[in-house]
C-alpha positions as CSV (number, residue, x, y, z in Angstrom):
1,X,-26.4,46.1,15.8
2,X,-22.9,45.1,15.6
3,X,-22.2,42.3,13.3
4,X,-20.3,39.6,15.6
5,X,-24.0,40.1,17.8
6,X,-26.1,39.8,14.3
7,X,-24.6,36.5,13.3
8,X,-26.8,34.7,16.1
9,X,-24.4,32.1,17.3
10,X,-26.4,30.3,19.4
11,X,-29.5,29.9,16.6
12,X,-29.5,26.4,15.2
13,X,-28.7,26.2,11.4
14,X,-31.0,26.0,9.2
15,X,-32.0,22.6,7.5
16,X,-30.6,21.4,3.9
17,X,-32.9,22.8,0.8
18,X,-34.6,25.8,3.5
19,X,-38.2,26.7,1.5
20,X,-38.2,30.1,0.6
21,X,-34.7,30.4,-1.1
22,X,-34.6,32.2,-4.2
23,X,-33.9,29.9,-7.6
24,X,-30.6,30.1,-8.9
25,X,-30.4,31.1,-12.8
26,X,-27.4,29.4,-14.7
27,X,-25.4,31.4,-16.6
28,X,-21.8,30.1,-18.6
29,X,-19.4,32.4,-18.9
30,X,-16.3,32.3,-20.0
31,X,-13.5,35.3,-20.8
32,X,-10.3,35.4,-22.8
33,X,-7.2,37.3,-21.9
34,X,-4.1,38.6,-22.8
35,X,-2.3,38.0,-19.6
36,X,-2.2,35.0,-17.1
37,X,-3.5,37.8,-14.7
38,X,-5.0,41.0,-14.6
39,X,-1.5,42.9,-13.4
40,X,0.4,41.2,-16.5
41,X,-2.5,41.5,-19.2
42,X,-6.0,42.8,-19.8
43,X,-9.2,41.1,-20.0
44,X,-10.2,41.1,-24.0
45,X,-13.1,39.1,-24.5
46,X,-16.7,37.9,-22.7
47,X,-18.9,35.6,-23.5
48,X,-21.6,34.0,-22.2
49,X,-25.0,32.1,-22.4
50,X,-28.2,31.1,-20.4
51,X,-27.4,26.9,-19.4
52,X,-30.8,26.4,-20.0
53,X,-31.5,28.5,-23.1
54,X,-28.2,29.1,-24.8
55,X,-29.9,30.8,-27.5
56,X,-30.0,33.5,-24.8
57,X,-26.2,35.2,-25.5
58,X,-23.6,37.5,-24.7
59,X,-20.4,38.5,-26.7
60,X,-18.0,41.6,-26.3
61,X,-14.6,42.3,-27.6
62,X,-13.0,45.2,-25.5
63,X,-9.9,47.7,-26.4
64,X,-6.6,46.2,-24.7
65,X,-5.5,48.4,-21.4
66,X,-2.7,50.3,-23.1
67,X,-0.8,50.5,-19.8
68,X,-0.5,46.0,-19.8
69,X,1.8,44.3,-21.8
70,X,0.5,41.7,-24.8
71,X,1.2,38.3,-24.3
72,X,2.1,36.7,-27.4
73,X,1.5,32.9,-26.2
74,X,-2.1,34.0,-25.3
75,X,-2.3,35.6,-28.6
76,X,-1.8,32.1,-30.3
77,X,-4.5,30.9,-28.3
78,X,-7.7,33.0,-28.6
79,X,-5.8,34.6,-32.1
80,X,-6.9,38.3,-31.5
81,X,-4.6,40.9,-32.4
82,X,-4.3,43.8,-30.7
83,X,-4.2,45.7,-33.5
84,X,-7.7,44.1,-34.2
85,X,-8.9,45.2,-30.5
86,X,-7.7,48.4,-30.8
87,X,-10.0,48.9,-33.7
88,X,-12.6,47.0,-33.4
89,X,-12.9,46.2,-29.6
90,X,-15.6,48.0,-27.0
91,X,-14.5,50.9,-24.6
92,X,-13.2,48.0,-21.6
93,X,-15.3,50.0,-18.8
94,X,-18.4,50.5,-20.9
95,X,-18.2,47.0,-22.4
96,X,-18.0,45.5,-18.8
97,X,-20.4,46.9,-17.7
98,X,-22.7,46.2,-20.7
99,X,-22.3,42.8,-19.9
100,X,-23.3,43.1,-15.5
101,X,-26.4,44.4,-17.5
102,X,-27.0,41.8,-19.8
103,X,-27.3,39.5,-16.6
104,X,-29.2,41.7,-14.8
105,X,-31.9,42.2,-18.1
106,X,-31.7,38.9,-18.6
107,X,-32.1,37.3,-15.1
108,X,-35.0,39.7,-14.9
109,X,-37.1,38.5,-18.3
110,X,-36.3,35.1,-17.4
111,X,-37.1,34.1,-13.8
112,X,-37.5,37.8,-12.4
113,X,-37.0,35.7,-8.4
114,X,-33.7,34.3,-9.5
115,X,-30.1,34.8,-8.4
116,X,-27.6,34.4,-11.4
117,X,-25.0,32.1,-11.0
118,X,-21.7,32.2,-12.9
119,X,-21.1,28.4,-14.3
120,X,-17.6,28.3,-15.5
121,X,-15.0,25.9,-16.8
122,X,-11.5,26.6,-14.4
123,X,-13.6,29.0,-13.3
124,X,-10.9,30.3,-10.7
125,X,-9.4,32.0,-13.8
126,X,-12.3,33.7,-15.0
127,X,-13.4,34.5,-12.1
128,X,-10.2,36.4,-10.8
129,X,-10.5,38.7,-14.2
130,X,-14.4,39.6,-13.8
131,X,-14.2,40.3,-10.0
132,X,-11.2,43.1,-11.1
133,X,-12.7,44.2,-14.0
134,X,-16.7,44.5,-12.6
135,X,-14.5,46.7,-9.7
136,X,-12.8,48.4,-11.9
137,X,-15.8,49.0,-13.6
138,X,-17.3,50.6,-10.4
139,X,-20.8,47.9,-10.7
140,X,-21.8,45.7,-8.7
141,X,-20.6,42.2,-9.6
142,X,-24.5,40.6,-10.4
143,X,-22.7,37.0,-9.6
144,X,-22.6,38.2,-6.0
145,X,-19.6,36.1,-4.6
146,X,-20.2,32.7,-5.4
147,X,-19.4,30.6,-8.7
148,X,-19.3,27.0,-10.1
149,X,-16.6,25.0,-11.4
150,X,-17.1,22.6,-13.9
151,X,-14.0,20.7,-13.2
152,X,-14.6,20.8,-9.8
153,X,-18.0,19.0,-10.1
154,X,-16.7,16.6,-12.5
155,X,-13.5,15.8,-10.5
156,X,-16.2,15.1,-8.1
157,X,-18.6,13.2,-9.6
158,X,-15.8,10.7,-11.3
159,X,-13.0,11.2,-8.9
160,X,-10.8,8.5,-7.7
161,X,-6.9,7.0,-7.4
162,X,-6.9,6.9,-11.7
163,X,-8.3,10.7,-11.7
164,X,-5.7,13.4,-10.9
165,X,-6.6,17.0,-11.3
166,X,-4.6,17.2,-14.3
167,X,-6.9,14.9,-16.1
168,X,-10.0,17.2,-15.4
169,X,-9.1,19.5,-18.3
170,X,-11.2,20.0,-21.2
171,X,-9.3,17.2,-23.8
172,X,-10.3,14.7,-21.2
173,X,-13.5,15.3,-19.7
174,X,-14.5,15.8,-23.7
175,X,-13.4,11.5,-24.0
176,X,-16.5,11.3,-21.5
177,X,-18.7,13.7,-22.7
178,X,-18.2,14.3,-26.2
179,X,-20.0,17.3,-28.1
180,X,-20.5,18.2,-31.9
181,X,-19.7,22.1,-30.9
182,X,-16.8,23.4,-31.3
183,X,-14.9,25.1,-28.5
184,X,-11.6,27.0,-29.6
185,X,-10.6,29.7,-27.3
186,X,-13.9,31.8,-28.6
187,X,-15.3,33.3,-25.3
188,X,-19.3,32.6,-26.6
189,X,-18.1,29.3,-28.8
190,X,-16.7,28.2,-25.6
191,X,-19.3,29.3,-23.5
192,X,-22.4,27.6,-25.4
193,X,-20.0,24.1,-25.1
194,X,-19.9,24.7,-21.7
195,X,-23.5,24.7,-20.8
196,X,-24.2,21.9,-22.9
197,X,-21.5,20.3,-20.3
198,X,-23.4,22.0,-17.4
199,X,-26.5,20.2,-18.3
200,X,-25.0,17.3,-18.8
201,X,-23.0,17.2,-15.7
202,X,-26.1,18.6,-13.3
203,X,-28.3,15.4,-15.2
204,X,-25.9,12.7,-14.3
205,X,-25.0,14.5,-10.6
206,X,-29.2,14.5,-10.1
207,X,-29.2,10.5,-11.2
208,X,-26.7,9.6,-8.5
209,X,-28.3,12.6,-5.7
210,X,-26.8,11.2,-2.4
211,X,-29.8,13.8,-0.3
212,X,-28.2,15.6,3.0
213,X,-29.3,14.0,6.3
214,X,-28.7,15.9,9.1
215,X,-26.6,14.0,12.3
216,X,-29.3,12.2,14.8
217,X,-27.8,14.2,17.5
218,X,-28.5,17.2,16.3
């Protein structure tokens, strides 16, 4: 069947919240690079953690692509060498892909229905690096295509004429929301601060639930 004639036009939407959906299993992720993106750098570091059960984790360090250049400034921020990588790190392919199974082991020991869902923080950044590297990779990307971003939902959730964009980063929404962990440009450190903020956020979004209504005339 072609796919313009598959997409049903004419078929009503379905409702809001449809029964029968499969749950949605929370995972924070975050990466650090060595490049603003992945054609001036390489992806050198995942980690990530169940929202719900952050003792559930995730951490690789993977080899630098010897063909990208090392950015210095990014250096200062996560403070891995690549001298360190080079020795130390995971095979890049063999560690990315250790990680698509991680979430696919883990999704299935944990709510074997579920789809996993990437929770992220700027998550347009780390998204852009695991899309290119699960391709590059040659797996399937167990995220599917969809992701959420933690500044996004607080920017919606507190949004207003004194909230600019700029003030959804991490020094700010922490005045907020403050944590005892410490988040400092470790991939896992950062990620297990992250679901502690994605629990915290989903909490306070669920106290203020505004539920759909569809139109009267439809």
């Amino acid at each position: 069947m072609p796919y313009a004639a598959s997409m049903q036009h004419d078929a009503p939407p379905p409702p809001p919240f449809e029964p029968g959906l499969a749950p949605e299993l929370w995972f924070s992720v975050d990466v650090e690079c060595s490049g603003q993106t992945p054609h001036d750098g390489s992806l050198i570091s995942i980690g990530a953690c169940l929202v719900d059960d952050p003792s559930k984790t995730f951490y690789v360090e993977l080899k630098p692509d010897p063909e990208k250049p090392w950015g210095r400034r990014e250096e200062r921020v996560h403070n891995l060498t690549r001298a360190h990588l080079e020795e130390h790190g995971v095979e890049r392919l063999d560690g990315i892909r250790r990680f698509a199974e991680w979430v696919r082991r883990t999704a299935e020991a944990v709510a074997p229905e579920s789809s996993p869902l990437l929770i992220g923080f700027n998550t347009p950044f780390d998204w852009m690096w695991l899309v290119m590297a699960f391709a590059e990779a040659d797996v399937r990307n167990p995220f599917g295509m969809s992701a959420v971003d933690l500044k996004s939902v607080y920017y919606t959730l507190h949004g207003g004429d004194d909230l600019t964009w700029k003030k959804t980063v991490k020094r700010f929404v922490r005045q907020v929301y403050p944590t005892s962990l410490v988040a400092d440009h470790h991939a896992l450190a950062d990620a297990l601060e992250q679901a502690e903020l994605a629990r915290t956020l989903r909490a306070v979004a669920r106290g203020n639930r505004i539920p759909p209504r569809l139109p009267s005339d439809r």
